[in-house]
MDAnalysis code that builds the backbone (N, CA, C; Angstrom):
import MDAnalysis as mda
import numpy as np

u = mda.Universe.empty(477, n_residues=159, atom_resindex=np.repeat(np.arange(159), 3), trajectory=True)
u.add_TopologyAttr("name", ["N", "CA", "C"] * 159)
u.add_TopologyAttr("resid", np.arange(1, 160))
u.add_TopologyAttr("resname", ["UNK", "UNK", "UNK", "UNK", "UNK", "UNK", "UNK", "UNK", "UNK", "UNK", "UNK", "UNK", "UNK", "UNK", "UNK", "UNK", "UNK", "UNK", "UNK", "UNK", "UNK", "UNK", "UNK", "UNK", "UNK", "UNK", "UNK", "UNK", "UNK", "UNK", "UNK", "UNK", "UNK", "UNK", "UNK", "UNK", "UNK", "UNK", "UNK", "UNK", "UNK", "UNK", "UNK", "UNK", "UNK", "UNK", "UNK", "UNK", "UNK", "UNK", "UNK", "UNK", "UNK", "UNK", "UNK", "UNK", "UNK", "UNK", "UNK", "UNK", "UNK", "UNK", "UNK", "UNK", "UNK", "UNK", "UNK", "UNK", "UNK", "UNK", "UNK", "UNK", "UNK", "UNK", "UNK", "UNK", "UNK", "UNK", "UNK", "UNK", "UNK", "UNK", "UNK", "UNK", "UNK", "UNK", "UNK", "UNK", "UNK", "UNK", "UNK", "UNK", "UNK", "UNK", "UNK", "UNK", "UNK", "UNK", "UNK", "UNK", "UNK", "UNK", "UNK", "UNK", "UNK", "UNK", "UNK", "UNK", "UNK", "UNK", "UNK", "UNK", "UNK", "UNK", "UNK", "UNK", "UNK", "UNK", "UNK", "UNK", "UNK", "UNK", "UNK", "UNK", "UNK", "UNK", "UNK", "UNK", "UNK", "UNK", "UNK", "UNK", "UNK", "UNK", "UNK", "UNK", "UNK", "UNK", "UNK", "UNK", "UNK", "UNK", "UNK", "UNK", "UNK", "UNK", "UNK", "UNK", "UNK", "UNK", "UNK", "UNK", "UNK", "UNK", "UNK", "UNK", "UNK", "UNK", "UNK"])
u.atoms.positions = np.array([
    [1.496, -8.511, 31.006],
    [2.044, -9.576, 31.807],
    [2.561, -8.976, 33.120],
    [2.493, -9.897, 34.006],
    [2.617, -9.197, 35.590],
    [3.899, -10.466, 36.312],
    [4.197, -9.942, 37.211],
    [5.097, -10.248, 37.678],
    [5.024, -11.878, 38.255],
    [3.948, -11.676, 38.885],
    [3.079, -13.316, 39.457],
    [3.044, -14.435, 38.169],
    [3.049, -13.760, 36.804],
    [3.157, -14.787, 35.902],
    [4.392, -15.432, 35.900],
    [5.535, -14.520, 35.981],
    [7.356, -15.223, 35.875],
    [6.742, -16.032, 37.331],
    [6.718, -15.475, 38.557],
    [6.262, -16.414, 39.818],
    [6.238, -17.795, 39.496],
    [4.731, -17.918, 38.794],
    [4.212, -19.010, 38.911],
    [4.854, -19.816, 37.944],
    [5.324, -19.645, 37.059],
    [6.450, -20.476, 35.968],
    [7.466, -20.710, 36.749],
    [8.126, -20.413, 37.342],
    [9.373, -20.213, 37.869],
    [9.867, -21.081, 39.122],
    [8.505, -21.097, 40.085],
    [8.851, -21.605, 41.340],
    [8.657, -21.303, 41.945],
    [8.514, -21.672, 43.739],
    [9.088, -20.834, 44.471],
    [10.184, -21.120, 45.366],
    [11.408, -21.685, 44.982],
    [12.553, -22.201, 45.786],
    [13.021, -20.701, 45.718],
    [13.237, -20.359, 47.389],
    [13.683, -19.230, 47.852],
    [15.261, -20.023, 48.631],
    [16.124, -18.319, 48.346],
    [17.558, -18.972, 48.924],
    [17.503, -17.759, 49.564],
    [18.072, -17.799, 50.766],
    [18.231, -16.604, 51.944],
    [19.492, -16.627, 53.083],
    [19.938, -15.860, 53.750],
    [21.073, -15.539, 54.541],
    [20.457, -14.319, 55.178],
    [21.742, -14.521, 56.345],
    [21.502, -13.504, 57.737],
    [22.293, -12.231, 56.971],
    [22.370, -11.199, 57.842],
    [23.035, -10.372, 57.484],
    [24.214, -10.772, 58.598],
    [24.173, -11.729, 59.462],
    [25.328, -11.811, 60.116],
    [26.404, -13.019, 59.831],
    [25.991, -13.859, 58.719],
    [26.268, -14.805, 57.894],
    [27.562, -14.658, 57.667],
    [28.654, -15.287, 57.485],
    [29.961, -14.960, 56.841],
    [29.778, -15.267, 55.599],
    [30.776, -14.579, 55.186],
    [30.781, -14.154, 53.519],
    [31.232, -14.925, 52.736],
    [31.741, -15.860, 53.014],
    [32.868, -17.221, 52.584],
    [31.740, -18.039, 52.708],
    [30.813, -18.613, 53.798],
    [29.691, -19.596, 53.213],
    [28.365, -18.689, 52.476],
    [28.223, -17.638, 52.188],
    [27.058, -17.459, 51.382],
    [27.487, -17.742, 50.339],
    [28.939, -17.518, 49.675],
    [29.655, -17.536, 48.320],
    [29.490, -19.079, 48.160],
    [29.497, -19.961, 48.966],
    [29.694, -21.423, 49.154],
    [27.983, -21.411, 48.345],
    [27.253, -21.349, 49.245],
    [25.567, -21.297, 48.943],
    [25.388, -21.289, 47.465],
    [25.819, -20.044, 46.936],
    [25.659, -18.990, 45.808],
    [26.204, -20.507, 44.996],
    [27.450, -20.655, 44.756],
    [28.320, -21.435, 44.052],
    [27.246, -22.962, 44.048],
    [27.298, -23.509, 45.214],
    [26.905, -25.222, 45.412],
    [25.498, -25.078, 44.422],
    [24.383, -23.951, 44.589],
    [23.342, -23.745, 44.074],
    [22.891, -23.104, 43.015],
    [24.440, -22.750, 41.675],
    [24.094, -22.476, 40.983],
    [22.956, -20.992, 40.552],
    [23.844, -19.831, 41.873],
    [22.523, -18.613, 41.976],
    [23.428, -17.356, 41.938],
    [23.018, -16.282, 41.431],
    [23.598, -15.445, 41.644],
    [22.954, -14.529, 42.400],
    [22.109, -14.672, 43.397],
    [21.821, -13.955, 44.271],
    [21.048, -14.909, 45.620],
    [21.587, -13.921, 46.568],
    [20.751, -14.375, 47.982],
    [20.065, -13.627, 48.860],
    [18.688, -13.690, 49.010],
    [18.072, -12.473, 49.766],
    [18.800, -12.830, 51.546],
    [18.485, -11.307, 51.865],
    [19.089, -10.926, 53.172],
    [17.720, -10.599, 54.074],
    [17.710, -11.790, 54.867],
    [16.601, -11.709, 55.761],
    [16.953, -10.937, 56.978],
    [16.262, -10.512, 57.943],
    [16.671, -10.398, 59.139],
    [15.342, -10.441, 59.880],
    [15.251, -11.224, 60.856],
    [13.549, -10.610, 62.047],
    [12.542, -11.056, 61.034],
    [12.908, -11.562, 59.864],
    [11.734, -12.493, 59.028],
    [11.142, -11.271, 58.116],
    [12.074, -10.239, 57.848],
    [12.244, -8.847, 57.319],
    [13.370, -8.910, 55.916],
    [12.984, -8.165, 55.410],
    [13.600, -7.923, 53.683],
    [15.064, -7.068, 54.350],
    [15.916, -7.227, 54.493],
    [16.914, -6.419, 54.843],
    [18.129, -6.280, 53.467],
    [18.441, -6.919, 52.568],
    [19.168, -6.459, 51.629],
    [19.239, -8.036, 50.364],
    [20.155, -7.536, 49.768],
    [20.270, -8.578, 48.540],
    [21.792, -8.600, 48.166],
    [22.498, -9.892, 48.340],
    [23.626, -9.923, 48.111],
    [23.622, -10.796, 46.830],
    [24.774, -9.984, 45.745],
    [24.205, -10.654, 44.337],
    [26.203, -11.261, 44.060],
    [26.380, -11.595, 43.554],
    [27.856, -11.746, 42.901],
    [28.779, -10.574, 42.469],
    [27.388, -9.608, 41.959],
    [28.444, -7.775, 42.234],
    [29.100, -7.550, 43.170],
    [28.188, -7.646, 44.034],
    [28.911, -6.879, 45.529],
    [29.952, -7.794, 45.735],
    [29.534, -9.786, 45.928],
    [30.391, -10.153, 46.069],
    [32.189, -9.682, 45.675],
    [31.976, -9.546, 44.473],
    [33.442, -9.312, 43.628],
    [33.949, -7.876, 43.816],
    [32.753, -6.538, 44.079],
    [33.382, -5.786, 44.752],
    [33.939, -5.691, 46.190],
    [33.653, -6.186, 46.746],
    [34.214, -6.460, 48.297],
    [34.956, -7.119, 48.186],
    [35.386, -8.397, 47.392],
    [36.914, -9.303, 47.249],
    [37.993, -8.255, 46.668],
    [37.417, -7.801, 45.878],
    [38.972, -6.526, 44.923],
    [38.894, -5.480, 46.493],
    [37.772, -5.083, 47.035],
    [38.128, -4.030, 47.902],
    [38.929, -4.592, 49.032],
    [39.092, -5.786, 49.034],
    [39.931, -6.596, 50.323],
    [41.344, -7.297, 49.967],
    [41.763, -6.642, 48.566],
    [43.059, -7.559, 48.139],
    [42.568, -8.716, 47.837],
    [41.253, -8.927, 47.104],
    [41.166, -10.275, 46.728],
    [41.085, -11.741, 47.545],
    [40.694, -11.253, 48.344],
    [40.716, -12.213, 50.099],
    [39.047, -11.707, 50.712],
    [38.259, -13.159, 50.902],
    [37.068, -13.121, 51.645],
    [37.451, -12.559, 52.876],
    [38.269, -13.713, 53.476],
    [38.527, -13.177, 55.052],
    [37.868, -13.563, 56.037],
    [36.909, -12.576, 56.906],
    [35.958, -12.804, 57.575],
    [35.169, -11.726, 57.368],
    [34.840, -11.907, 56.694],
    [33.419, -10.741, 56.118],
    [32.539, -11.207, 56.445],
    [31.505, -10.536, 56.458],
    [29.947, -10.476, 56.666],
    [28.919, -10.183, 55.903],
    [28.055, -10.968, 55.695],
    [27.267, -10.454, 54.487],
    [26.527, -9.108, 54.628],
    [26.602, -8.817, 55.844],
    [25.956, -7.471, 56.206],
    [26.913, -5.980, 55.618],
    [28.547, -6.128, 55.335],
    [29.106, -5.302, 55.101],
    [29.337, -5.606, 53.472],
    [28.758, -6.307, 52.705],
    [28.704, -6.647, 51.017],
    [27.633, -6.541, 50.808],
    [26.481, -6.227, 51.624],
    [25.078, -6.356, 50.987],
    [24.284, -5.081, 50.845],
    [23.583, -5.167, 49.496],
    [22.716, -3.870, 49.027],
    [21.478, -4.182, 50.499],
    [21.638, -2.866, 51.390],
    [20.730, -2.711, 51.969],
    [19.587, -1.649, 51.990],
    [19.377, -1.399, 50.489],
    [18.472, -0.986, 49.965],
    [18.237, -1.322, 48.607],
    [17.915, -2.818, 48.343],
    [17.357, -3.255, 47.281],
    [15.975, -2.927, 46.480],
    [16.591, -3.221, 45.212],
    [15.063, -2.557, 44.485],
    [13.966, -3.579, 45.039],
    [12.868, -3.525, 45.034],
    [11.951, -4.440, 44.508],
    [10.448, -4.174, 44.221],
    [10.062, -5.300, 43.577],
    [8.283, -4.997, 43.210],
    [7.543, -6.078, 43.776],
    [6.124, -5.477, 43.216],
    [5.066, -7.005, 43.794],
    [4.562, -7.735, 42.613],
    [4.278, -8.657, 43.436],
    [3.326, -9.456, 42.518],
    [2.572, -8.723, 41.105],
    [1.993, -7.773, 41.466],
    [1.264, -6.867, 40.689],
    [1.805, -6.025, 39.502],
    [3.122, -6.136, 40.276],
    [3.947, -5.419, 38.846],
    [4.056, -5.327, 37.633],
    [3.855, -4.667, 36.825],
    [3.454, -5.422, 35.195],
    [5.241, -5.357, 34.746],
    [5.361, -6.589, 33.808],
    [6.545, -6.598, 33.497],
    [7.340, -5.438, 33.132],
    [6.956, -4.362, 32.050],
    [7.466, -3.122, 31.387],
    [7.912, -2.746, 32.571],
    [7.561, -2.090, 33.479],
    [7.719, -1.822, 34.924],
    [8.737, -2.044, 35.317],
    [8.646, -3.338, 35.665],
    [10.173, -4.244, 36.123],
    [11.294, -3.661, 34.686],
    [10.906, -3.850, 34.001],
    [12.445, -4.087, 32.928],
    [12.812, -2.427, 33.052],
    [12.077, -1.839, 33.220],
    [12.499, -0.282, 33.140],
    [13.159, 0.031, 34.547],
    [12.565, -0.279, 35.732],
    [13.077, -0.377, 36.932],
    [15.020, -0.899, 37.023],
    [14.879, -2.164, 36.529],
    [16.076, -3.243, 35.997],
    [17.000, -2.546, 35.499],
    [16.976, -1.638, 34.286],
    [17.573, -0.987, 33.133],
    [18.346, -0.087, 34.032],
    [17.127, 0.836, 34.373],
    [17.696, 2.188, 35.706],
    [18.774, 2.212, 36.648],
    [18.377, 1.054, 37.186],
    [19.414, 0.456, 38.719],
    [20.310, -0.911, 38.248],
    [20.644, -0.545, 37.235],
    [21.444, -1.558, 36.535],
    [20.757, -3.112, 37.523],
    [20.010, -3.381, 38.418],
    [19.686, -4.636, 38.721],
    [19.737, -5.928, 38.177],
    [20.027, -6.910, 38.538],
    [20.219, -8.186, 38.060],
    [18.914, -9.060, 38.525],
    [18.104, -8.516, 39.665],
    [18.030, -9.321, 40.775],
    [17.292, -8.440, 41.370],
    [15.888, -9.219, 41.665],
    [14.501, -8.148, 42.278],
    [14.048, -8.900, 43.073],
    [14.309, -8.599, 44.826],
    [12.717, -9.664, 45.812],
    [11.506, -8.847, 45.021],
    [10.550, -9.854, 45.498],
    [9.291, -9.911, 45.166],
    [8.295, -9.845, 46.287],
    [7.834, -8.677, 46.697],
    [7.253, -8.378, 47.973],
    [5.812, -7.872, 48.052],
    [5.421, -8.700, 48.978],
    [3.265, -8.704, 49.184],
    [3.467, -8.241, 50.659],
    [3.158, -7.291, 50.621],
    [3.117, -6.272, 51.871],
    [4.262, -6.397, 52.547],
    [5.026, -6.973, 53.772],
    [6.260, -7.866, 53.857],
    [6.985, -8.623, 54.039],
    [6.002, -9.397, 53.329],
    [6.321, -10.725, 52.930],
    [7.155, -10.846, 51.139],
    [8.186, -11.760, 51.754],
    [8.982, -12.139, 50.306],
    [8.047, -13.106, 49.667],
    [8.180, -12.866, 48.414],
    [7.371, -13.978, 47.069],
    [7.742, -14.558, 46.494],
    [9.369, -14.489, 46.560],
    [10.429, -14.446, 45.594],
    [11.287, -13.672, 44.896],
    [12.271, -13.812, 44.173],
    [13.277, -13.600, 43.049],
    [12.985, -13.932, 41.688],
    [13.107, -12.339, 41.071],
    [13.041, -12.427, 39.807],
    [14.177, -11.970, 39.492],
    [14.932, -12.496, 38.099],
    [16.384, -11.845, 38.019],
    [15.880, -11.313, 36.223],
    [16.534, -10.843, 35.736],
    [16.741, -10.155, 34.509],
    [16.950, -11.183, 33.399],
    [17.297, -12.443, 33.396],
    [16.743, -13.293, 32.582],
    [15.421, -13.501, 32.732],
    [14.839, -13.956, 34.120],
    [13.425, -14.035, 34.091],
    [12.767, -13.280, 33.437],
    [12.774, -11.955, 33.422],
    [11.826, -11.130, 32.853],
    [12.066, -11.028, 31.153],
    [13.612, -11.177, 30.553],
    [13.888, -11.394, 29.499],
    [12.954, -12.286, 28.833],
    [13.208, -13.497, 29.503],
    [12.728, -14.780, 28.945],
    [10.949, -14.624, 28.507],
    [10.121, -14.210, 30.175],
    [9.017, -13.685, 29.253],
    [8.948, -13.103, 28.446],
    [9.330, -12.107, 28.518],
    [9.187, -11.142, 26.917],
    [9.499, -11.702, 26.196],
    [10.817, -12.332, 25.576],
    [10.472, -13.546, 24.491],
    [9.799, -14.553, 24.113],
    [9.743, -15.392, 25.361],
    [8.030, -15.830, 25.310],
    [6.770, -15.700, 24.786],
    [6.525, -14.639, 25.159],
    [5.424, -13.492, 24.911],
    [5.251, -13.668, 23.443],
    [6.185, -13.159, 23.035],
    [6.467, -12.217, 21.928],
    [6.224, -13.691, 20.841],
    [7.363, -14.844, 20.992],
    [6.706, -16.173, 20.102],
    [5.374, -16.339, 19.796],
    [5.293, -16.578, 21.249],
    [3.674, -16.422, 21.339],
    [2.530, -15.852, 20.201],
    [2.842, -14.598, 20.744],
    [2.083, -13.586, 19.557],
    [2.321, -13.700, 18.478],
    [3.416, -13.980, 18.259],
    [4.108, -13.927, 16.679],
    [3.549, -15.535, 15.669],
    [3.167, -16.375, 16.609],
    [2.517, -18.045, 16.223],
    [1.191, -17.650, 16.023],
    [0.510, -16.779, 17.093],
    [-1.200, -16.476, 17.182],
    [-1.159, -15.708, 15.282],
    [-0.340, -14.787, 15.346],
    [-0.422, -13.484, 14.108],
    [-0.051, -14.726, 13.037],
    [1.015, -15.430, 12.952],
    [1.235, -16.214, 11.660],
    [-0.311, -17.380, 11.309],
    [-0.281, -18.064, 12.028],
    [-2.027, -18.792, 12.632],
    [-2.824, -17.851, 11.960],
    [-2.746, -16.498, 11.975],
    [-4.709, -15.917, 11.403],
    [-4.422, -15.212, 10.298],
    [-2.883, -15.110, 9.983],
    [-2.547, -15.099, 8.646],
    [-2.996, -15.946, 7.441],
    [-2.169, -17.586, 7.991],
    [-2.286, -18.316, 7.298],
    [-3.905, -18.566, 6.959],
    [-4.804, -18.388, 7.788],
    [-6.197, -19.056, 7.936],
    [-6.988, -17.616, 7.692],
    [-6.796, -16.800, 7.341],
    [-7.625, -15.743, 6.632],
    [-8.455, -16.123, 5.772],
    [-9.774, -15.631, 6.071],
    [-11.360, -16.298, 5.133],
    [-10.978, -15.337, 3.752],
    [-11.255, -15.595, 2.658],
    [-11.497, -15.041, 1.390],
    [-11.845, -14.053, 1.542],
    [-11.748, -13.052, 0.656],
    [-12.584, -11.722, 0.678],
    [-14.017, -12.013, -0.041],
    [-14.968, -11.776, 0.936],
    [-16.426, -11.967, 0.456],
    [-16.869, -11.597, -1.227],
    [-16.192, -10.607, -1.308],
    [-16.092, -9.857, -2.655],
    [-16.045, -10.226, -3.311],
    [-14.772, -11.646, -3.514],
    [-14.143, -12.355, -4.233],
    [-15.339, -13.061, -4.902],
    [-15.172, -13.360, -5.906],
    [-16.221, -14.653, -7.044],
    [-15.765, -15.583, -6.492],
    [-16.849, -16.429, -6.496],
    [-16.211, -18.013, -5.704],
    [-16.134, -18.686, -7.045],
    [-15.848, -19.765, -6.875],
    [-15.356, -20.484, -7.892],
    [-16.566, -21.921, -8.355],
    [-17.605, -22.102, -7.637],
    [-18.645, -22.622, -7.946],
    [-19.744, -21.867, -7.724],
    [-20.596, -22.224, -8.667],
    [-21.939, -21.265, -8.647],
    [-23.231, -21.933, -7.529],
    [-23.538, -21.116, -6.174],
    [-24.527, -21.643, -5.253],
    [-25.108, -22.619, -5.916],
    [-25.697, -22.020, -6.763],
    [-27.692, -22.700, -7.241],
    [-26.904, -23.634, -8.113],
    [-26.189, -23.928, -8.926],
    [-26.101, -25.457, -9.946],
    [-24.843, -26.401, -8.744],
    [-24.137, -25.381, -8.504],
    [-23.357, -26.330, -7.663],
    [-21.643, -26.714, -8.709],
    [-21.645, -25.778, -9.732],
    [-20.488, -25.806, -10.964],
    [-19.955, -24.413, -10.934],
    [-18.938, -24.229, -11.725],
    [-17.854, -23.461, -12.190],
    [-18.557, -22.725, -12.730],
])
């Protein structure tokens, strides 16, 4: 399974901010829209990823006060990310590494989207039903063993 599969299940409602954005309405964004992350555009360019981590580290690093922050001074400006092409294992091992929550999704550089760590969860469980319905399915429906004596005789058509 590849990355374009979560894609295409998923959507593509993209949420984005400047890096010169104040930090008090991206949190607004984040909150009204139910997201825990917002890619950081700049020049129509991948410039960082502000997730609810950083958020909450930059509020404790400020006495607990937004202020007038900037999303440019809370934001990972070197975010992980993969492509389309990515095969899931990939991603989750990537994820695991960089403790990530939260991956753009990039075709040369162009954004594709956000995949977050439920997404990729969720396939793999998916998946995995999946397989596990196909395997119970050719269980249940297993042909006889040829070997076996059948229980009517070809030529009379009886026991």
């Amino acid at each position: 399974m590849k990355v374009s599969d979560i894609l295409r299940v998923k959507g593509n409602t993209l949420f984005t901010v400047t890096p010169d954005h104040p930090l008090s309405e991206a949190i607004t964004a984040m909150a009204e829209n139910d997201i825990g992350s917002l890619v950081v555009m700049e020049h129509g360019d991948l410039a960082g990823m502000l997730t609810f981590r950083e958020v909450i580290q930059a509020i404790v690093r400020n006495g607990g006060v937004v202020g007038k922050m900037l999303v440019r001074g809370v934001m990972d400006d070197h975010p992980l990310t993969c492509t389309p092409g990515t095969e899931i294992d990939e991603v989750r091992r990537m994820m695991l590494e960089r403790h990530a929550r939260y991956m753009p999704v990039m075709s040369a550089r162009m954004l594709m989207g956000v995949i977050s760590f439920y997404d990729v969860a969720k396939a793999v469980v998916d998946s995995q039903d999946f397989e596990n319905r196909m395997l119970k399915a050719y269980i249940r429906d297993w042909p006889a063993d040829a070997t076996e004596p059948t229980t009517t005789d070809p030529v009379r058509g009886q026991a």
